[in-house]
Every structure is written in structure tokens, then in C-alpha cells.
PyMOL Python script that loads the backbone (N, CA, C, O; Angstrom):
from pymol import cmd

cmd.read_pdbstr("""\
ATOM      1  N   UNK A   1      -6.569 -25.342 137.694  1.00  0.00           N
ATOM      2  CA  UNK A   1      -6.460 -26.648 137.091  1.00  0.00           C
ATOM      3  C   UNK A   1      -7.816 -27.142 136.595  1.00  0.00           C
ATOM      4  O   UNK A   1      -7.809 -27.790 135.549  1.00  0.00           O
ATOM      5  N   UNK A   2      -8.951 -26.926 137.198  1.00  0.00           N
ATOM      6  CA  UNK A   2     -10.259 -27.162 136.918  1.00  0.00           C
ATOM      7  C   UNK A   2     -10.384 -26.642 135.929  1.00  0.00           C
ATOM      8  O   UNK A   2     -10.988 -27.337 135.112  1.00  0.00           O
ATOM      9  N   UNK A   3      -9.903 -25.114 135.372  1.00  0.00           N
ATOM     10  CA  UNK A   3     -10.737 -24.402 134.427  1.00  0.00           C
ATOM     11  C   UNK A   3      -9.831 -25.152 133.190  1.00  0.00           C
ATOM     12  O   UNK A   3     -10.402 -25.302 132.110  1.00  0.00           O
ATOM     13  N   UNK A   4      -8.974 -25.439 133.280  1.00  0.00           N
ATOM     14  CA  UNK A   4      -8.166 -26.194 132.562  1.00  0.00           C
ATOM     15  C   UNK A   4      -8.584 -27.536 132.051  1.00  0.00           C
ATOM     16  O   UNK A   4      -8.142 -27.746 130.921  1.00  0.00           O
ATOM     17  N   UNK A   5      -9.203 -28.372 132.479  1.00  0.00           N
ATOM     18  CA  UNK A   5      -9.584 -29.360 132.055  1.00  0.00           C
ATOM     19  C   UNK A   5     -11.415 -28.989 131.529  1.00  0.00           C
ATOM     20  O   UNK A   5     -12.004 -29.504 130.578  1.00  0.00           O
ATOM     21  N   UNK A   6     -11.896 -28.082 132.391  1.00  0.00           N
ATOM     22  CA  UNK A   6     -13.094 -27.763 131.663  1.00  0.00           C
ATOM     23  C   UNK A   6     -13.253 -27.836 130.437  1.00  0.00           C
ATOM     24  O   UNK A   6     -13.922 -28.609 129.752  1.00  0.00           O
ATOM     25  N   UNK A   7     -12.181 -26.441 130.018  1.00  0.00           N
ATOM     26  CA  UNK A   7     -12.089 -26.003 128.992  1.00  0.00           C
ATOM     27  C   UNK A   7     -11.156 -27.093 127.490  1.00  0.00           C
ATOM     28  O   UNK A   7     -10.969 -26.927 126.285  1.00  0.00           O
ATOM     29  N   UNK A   8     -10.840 -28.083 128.442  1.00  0.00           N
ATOM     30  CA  UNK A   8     -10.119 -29.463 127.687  1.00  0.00           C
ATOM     31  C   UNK A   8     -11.599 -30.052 127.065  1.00  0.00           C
ATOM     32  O   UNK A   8     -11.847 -30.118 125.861  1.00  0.00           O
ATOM     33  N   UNK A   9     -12.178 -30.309 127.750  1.00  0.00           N
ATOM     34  CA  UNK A   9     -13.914 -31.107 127.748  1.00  0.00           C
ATOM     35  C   UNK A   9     -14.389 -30.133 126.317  1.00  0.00           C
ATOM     36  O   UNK A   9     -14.666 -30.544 125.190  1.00  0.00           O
ATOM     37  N   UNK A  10     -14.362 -28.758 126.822  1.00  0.00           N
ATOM     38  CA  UNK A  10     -15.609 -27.899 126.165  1.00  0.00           C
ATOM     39  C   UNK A  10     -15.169 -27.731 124.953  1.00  0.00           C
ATOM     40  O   UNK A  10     -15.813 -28.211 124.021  1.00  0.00           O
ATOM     41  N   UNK A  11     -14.287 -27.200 124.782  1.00  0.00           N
ATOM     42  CA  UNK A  11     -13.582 -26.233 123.850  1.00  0.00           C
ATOM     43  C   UNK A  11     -13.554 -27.329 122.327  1.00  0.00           C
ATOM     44  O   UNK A  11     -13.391 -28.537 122.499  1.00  0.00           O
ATOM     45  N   UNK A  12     -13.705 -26.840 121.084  1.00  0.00           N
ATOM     46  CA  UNK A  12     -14.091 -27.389 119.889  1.00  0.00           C
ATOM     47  C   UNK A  12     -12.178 -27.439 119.386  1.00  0.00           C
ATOM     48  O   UNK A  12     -11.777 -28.348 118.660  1.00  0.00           O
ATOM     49  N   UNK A  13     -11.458 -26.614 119.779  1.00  0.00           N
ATOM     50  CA  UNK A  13     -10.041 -26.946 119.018  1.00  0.00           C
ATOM     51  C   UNK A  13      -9.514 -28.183 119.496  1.00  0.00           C
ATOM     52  O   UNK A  13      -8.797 -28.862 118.760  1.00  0.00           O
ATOM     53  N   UNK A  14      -9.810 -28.555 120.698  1.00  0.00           N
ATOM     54  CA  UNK A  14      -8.994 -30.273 121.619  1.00  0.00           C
ATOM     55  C   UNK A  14     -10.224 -31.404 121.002  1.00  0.00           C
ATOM     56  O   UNK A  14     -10.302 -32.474 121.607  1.00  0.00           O
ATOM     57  N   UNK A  15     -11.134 -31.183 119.864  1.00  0.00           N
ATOM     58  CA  UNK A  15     -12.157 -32.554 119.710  1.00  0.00           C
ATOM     59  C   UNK A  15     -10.819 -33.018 119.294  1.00  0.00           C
ATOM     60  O   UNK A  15     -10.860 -34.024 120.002  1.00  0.00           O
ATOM     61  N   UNK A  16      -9.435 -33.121 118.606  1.00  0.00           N
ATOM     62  CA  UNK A  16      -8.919 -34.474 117.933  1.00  0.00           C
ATOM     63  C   UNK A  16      -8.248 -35.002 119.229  1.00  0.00           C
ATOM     64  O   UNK A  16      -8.539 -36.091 119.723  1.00  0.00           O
ATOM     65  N   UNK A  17      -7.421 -34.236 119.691  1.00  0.00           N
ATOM     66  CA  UNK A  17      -6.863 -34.864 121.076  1.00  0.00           C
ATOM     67  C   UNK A  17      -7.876 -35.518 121.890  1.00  0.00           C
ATOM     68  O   UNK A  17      -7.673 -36.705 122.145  1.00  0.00           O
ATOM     69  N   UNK A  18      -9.037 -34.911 122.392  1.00  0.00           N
ATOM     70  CA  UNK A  18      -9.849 -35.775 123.035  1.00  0.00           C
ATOM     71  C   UNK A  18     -10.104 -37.049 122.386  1.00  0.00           C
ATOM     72  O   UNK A  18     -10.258 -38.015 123.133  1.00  0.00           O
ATOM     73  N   UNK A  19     -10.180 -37.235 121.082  1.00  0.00           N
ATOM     74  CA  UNK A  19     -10.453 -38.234 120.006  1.00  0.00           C
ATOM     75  C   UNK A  19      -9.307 -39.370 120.520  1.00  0.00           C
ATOM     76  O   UNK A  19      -9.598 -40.398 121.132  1.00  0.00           O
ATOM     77  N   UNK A  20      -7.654 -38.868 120.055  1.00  0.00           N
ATOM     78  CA  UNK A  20      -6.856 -39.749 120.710  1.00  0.00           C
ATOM     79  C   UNK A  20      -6.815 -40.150 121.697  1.00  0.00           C
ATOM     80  O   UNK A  20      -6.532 -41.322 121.950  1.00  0.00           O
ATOM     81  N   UNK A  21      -7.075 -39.315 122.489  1.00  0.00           N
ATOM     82  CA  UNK A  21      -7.126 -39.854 124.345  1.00  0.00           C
ATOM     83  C   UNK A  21      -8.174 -41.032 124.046  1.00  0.00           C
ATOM     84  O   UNK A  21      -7.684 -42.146 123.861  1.00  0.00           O
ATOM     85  N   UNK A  22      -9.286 -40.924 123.993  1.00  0.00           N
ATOM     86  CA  UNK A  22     -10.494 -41.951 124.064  1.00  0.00           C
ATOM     87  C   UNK A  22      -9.959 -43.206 123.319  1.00  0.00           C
ATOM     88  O   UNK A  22     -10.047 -44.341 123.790  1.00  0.00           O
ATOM     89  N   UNK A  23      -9.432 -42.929 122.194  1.00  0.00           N
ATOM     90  CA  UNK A  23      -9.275 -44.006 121.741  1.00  0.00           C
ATOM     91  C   UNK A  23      -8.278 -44.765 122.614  1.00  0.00           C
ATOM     92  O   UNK A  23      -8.510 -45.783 123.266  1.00  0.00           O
ATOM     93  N   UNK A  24      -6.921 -43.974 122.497  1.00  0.00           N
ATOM     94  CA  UNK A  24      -5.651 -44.841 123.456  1.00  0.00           C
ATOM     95  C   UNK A  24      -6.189 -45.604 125.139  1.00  0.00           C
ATOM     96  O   UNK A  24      -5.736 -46.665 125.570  1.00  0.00           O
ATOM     97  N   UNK A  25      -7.043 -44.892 125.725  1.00  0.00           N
ATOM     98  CA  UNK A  25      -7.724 -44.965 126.743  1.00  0.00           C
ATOM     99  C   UNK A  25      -8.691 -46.436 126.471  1.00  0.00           C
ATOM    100  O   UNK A  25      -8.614 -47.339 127.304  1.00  0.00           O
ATOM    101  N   UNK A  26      -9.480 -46.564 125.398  1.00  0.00           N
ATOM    102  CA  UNK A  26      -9.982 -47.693 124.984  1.00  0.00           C
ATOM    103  C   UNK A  26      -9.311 -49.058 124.736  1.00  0.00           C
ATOM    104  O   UNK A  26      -9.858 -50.113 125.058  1.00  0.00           O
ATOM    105  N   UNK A  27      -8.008 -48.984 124.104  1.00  0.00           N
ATOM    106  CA  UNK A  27      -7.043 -49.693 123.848  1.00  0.00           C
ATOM    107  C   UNK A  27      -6.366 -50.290 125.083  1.00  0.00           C
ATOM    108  O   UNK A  27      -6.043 -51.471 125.217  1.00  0.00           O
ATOM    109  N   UNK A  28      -6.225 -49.458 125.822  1.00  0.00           N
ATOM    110  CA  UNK A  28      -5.357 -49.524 127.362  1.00  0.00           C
ATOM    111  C   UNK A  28      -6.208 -51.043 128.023  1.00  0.00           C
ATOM    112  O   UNK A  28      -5.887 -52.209 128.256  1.00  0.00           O
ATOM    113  N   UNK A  29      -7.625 -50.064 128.149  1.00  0.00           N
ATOM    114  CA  UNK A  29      -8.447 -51.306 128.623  1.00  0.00           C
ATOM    115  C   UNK A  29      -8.669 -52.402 128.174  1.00  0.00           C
ATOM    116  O   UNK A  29      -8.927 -53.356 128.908  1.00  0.00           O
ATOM    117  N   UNK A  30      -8.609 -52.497 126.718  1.00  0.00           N
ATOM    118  CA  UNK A  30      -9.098 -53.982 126.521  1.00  0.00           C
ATOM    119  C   UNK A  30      -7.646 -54.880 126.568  1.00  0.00           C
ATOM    120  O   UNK A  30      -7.529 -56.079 126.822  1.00  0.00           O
ATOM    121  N   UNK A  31      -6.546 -53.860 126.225  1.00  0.00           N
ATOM    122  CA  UNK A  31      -5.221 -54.663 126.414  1.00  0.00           C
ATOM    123  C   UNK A  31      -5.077 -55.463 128.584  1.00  0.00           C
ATOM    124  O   UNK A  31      -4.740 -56.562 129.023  1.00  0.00           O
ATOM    125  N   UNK A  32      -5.578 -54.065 129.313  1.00  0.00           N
ATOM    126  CA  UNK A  32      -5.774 -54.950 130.065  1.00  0.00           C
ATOM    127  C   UNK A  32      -6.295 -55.958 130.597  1.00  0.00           C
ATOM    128  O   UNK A  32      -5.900 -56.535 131.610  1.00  0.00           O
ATOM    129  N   UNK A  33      -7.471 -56.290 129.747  1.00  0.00           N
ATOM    130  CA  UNK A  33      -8.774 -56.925 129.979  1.00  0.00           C
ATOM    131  C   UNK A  33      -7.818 -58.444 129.327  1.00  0.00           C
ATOM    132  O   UNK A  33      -7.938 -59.605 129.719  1.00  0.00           O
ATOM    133  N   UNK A  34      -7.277 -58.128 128.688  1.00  0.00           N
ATOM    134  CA  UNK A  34      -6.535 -59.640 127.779  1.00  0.00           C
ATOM    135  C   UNK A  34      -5.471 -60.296 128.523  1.00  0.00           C
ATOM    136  O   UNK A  34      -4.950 -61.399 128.358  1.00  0.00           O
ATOM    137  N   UNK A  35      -5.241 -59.283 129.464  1.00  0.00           N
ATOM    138  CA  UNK A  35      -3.804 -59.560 130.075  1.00  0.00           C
ATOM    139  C   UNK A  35      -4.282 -60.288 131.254  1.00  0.00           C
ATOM    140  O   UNK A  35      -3.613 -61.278 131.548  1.00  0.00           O
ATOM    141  N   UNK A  36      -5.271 -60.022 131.978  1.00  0.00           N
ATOM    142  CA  UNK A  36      -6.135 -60.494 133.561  1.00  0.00           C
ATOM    143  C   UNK A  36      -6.754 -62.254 132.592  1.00  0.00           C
ATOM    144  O   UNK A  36      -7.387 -62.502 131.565  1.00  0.00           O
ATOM    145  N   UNK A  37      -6.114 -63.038 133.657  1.00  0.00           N
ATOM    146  CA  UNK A  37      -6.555 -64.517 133.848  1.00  0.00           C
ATOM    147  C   UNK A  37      -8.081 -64.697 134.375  1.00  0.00           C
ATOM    148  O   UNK A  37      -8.370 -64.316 135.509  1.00  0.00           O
ATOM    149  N   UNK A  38      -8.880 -65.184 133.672  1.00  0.00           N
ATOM    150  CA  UNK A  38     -10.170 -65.750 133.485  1.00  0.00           C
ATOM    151  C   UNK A  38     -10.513 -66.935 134.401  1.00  0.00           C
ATOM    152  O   UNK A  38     -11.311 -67.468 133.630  1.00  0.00           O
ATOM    153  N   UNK A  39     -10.504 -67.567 135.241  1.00  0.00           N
ATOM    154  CA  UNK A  39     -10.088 -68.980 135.143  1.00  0.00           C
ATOM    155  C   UNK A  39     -11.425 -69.153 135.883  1.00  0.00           C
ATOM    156  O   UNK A  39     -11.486 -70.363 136.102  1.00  0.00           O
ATOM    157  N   UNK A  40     -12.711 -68.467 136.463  1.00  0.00           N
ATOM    158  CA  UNK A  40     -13.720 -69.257 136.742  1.00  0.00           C
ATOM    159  C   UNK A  40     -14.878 -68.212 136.072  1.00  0.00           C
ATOM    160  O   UNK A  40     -15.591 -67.622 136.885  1.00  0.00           O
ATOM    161  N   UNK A  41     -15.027 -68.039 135.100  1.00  0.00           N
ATOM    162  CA  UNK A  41     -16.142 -67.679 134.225  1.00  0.00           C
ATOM    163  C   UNK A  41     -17.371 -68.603 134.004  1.00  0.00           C
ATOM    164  O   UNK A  41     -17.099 -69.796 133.865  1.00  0.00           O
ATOM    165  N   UNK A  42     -18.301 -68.350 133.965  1.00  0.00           N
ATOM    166  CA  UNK A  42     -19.565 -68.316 133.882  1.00  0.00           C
ATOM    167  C   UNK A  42     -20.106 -68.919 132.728  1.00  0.00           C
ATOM    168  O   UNK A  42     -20.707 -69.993 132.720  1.00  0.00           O
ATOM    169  N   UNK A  43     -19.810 -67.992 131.471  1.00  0.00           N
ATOM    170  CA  UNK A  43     -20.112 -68.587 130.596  1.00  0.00           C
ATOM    171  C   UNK A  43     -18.763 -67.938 129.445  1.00  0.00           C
ATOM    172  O   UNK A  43     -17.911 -67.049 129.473  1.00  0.00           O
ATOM    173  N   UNK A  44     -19.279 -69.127 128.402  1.00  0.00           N
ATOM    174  CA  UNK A  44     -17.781 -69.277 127.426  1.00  0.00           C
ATOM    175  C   UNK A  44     -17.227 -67.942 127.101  1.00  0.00           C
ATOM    176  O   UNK A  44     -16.003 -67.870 127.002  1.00  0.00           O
ATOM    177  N   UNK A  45     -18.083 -66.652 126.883  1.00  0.00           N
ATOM    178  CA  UNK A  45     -17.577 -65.478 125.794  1.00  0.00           C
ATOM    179  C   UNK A  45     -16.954 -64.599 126.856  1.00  0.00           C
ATOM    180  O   UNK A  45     -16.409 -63.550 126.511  1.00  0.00           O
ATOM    181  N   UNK A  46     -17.007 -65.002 128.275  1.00  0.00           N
ATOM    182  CA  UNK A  46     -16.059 -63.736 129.227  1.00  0.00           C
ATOM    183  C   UNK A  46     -14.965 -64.466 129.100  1.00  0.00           C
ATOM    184  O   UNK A  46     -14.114 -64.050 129.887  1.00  0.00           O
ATOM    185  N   UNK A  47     -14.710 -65.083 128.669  1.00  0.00           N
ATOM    186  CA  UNK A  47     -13.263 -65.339 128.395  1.00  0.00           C
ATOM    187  C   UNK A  47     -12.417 -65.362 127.475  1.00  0.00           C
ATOM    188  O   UNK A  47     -11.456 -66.114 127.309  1.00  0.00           O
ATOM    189  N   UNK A  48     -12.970 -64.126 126.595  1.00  0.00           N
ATOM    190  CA  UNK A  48     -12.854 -63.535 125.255  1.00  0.00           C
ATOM    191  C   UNK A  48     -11.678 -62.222 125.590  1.00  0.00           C
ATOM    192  O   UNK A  48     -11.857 -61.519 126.584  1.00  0.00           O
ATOM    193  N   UNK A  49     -10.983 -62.082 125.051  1.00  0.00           N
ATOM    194  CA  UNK A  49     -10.601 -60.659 125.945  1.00  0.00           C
ATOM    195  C   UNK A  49     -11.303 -59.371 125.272  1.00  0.00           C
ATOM    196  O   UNK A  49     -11.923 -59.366 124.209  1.00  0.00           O
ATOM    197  N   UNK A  50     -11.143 -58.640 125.850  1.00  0.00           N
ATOM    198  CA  UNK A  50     -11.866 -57.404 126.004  1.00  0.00           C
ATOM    199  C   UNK A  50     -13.456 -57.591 126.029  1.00  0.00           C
ATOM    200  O   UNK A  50     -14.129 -56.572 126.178  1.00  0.00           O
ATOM    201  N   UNK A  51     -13.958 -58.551 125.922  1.00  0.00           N
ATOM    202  CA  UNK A  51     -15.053 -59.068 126.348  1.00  0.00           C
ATOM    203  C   UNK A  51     -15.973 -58.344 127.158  1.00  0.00           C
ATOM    204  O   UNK A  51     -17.125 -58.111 126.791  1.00  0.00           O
ATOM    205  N   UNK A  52     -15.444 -57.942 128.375  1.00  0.00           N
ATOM    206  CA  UNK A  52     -15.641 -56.652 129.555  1.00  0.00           C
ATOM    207  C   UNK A  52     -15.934 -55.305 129.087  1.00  0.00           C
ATOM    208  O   UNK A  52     -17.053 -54.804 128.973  1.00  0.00           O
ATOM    209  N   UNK A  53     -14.665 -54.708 128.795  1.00  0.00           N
ATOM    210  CA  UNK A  53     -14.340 -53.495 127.802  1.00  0.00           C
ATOM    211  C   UNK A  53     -15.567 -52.976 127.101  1.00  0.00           C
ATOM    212  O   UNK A  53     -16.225 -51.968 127.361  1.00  0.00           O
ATOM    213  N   UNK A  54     -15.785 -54.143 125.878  1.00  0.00           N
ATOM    214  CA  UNK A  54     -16.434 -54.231 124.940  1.00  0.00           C
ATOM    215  C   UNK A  54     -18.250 -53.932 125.475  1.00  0.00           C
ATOM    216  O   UNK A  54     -19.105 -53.086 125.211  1.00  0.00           O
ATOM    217  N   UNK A  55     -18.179 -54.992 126.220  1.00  0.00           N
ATOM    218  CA  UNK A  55     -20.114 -54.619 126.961  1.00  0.00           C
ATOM    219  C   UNK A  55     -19.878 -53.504 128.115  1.00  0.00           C
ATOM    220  O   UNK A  55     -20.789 -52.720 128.380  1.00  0.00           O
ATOM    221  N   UNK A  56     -19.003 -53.466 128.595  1.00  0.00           N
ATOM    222  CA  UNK A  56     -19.317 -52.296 129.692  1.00  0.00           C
ATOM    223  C   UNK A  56     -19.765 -50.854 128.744  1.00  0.00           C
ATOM    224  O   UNK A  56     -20.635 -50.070 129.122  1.00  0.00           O
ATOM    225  N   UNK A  57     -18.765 -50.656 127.101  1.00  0.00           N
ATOM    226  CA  UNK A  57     -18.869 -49.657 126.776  1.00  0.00           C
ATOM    227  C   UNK A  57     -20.452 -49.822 125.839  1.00  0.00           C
ATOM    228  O   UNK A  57     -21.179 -48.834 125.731  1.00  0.00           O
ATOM    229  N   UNK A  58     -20.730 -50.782 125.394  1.00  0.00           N
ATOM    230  CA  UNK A  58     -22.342 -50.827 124.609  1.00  0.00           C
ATOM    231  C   UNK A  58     -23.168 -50.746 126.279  1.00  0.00           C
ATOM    232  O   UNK A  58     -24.371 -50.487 126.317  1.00  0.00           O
ATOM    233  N   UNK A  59     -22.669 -50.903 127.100  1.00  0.00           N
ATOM    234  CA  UNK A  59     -23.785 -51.136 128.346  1.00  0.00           C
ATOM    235  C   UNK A  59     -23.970 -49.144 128.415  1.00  0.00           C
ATOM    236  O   UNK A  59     -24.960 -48.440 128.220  1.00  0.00           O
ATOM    237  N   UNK A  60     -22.991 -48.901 128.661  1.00  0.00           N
ATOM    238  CA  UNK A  60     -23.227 -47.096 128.815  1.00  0.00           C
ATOM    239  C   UNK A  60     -23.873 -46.576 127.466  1.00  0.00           C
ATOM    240  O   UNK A  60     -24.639 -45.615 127.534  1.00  0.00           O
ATOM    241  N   UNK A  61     -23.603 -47.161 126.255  1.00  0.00           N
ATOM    242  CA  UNK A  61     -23.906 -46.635 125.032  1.00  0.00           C
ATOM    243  C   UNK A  61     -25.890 -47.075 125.478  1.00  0.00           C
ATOM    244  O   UNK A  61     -26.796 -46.256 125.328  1.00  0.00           O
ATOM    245  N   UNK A  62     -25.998 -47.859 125.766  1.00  0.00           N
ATOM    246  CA  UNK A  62     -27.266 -48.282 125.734  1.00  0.00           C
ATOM    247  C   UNK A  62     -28.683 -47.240 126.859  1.00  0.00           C
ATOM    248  O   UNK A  62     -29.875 -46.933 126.877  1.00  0.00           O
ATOM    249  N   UNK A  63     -27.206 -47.076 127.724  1.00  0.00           N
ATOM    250  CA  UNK A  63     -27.960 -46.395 129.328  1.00  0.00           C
ATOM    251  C   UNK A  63     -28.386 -44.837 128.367  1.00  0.00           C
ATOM    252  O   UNK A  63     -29.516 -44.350 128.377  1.00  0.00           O
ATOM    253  N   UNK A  64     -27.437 -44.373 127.744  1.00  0.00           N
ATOM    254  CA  UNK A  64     -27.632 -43.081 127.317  1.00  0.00           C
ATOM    255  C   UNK A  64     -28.676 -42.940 126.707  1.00  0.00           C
ATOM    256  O   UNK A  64     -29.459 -42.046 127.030  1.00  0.00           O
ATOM    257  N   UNK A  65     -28.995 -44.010 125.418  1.00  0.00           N
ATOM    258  CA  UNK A  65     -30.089 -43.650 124.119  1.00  0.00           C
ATOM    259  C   UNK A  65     -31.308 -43.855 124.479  1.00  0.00           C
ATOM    260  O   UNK A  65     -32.261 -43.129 124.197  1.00  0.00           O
ATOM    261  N   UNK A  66     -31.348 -45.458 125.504  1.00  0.00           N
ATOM    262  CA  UNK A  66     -32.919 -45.047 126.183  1.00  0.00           C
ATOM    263  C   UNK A  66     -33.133 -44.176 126.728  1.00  0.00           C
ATOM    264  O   UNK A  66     -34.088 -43.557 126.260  1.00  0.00           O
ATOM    265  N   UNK A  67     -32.521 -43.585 127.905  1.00  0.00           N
ATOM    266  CA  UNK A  67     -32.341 -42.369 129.051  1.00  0.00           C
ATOM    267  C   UNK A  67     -33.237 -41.403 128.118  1.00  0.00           C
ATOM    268  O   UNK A  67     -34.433 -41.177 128.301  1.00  0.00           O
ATOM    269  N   UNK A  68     -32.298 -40.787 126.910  1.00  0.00           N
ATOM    270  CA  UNK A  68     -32.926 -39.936 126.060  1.00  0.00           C
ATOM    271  C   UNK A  68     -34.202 -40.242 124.993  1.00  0.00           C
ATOM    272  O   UNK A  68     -34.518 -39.446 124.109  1.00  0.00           O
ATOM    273  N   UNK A  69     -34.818 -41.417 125.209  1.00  0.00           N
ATOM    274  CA  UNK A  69     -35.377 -41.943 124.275  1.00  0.00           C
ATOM    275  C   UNK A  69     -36.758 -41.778 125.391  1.00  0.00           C
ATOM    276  O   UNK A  69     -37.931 -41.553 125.095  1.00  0.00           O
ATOM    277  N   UNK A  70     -36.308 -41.926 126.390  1.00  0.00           N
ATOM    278  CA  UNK A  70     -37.213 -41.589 127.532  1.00  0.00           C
ATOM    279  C   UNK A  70     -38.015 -40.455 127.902  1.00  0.00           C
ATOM    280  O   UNK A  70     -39.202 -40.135 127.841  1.00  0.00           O
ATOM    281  N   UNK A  71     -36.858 -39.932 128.336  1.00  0.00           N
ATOM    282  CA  UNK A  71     -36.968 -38.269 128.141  1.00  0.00           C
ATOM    283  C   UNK A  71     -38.027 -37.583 126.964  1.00  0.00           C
ATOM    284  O   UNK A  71     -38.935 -36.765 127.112  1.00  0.00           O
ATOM    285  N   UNK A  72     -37.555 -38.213 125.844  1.00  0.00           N
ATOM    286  CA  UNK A  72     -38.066 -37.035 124.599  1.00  0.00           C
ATOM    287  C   UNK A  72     -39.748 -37.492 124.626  1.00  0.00           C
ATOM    288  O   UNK A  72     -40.728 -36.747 124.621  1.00  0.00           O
ATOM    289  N   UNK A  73     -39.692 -39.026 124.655  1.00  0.00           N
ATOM    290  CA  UNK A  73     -40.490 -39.305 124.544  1.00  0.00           C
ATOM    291  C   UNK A  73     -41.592 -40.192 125.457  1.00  0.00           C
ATOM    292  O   UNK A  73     -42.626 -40.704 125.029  1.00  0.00           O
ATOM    293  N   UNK A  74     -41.124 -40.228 126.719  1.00  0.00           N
ATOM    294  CA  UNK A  74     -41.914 -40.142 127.606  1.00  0.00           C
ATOM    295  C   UNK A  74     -42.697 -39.272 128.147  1.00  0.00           C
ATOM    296  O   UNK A  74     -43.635 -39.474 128.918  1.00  0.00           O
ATOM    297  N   UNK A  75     -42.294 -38.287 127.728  1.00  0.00           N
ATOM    298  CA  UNK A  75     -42.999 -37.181 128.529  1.00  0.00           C
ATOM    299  C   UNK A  75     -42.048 -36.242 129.483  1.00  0.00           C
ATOM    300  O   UNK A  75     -42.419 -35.104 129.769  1.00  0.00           O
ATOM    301  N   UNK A  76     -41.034 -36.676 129.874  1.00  0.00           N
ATOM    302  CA  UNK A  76     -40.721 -36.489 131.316  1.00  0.00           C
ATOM    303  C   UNK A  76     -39.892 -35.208 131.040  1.00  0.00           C
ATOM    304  O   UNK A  76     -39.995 -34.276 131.838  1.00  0.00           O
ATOM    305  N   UNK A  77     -38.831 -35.066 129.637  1.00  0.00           N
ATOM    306  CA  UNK A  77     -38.427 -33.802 130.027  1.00  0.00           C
ATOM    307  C   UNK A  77     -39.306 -32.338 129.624  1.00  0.00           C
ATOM    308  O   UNK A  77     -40.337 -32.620 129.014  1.00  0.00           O
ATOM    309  N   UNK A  78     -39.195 -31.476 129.748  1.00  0.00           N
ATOM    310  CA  UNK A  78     -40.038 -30.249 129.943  1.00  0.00           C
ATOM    311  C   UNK A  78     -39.210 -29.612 129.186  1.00  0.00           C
ATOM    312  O   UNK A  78     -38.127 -30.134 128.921  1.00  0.00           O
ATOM    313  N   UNK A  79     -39.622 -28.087 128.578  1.00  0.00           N
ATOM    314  CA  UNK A  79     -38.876 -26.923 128.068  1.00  0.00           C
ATOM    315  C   UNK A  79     -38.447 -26.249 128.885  1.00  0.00           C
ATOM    316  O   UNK A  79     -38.870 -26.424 130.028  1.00  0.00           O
ATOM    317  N   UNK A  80     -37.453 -25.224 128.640  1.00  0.00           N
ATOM    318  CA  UNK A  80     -36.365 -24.683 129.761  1.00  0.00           C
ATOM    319  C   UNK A  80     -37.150 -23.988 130.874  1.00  0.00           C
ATOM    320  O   UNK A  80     -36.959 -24.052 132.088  1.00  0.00           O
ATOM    321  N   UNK A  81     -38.239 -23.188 130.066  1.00  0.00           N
ATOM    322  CA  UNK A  81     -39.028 -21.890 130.372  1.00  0.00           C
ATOM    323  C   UNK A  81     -40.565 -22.623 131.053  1.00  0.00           C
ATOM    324  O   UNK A  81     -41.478 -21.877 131.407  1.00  0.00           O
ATOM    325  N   UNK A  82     -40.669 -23.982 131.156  1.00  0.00           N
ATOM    326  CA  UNK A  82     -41.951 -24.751 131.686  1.00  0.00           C
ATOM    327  C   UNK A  82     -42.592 -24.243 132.435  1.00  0.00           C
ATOM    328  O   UNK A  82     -43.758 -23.971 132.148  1.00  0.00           O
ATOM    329  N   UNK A  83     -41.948 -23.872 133.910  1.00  0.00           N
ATOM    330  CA  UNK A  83     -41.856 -23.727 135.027  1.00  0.00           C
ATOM    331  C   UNK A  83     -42.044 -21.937 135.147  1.00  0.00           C
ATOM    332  O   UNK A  83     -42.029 -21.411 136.259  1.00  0.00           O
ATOM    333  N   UNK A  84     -42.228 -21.061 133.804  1.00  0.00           N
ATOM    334  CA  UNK A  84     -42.417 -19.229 134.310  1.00  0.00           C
ATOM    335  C   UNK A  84     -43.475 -19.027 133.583  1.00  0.00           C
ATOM    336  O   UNK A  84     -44.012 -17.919 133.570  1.00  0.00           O
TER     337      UNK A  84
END
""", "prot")
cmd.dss("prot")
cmd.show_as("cartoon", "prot")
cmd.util.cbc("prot")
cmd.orient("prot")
């Protein structure tokens, strides 16, 4: 079952299905995010729906590009072969 979903991840013929999944998967959430009652928020825009959805997924989009923005150009990652 593992090699099965590996090969779901890896494999270049499932990019459109993975495409649909992500998307329907995206949809799911913000439909649930609209459906859940708000009623002591903080400030005005969490009570937007998908509001959540929406920054949780720029919050990961964000973690990634510095991460790598870091990496390349901090210094920190190395070539494969650094270390022989």
C-alpha cells in the first residue's frame, strides 16, 4: 500500500489527478471553513470564510520560499559531495 501511494506522489502520469485531488481537497476546506460559526473573533477578516484556508495555505507557501531562500543563500546548504 505504501509503494502505492509513493508511486501516486512520484510518478509524472498521476500530476492531473494529483492536480484534482488538491484542488477538490482545497475546496472541501474552505467550504468547511464557511460552514464553522465565528462568533468570538478577534479581528473583522476571520470572519471571512475561508479566511483560515486561505492564510494557513500562503502561511506554508511562505515557510517554503524563505526556507529555500535561506538555504541557497545563506550559506547553509552544501553540495551533495561536500563532505568526500
Amino acid at each position: 500500500m505504501i509503494a502505492r501511494l509513493v508511486n501516486f506522489f512520484g510518478e509524472k502520469r498521476h500530476a492531473k489527478l494529483r492536480w484534482r485531488v488538491l484542488q477538490i481537497v482545497l475546496v472541501l476546506i474552505v467550504i468547511a471553513d464557511a460552514l464553522v460559526v465565528h462568533p468570538h473573533t478577534q479581528f473583522p477578516w476571520q470572519a471571512v470564510p475561508g479566511y483560515s484556508a486561505a492564510f494557513g495555505f500562503i502561511s506554508c507557501v511562505a515557510i517554503i520560499f524563505i526556507s529555500k531562500f535561506i538555504g541557497h543563500s545563506g550559506g547553509i546548504m552544501r553540495d551533495e559531495d561536500y563532505y568526500d
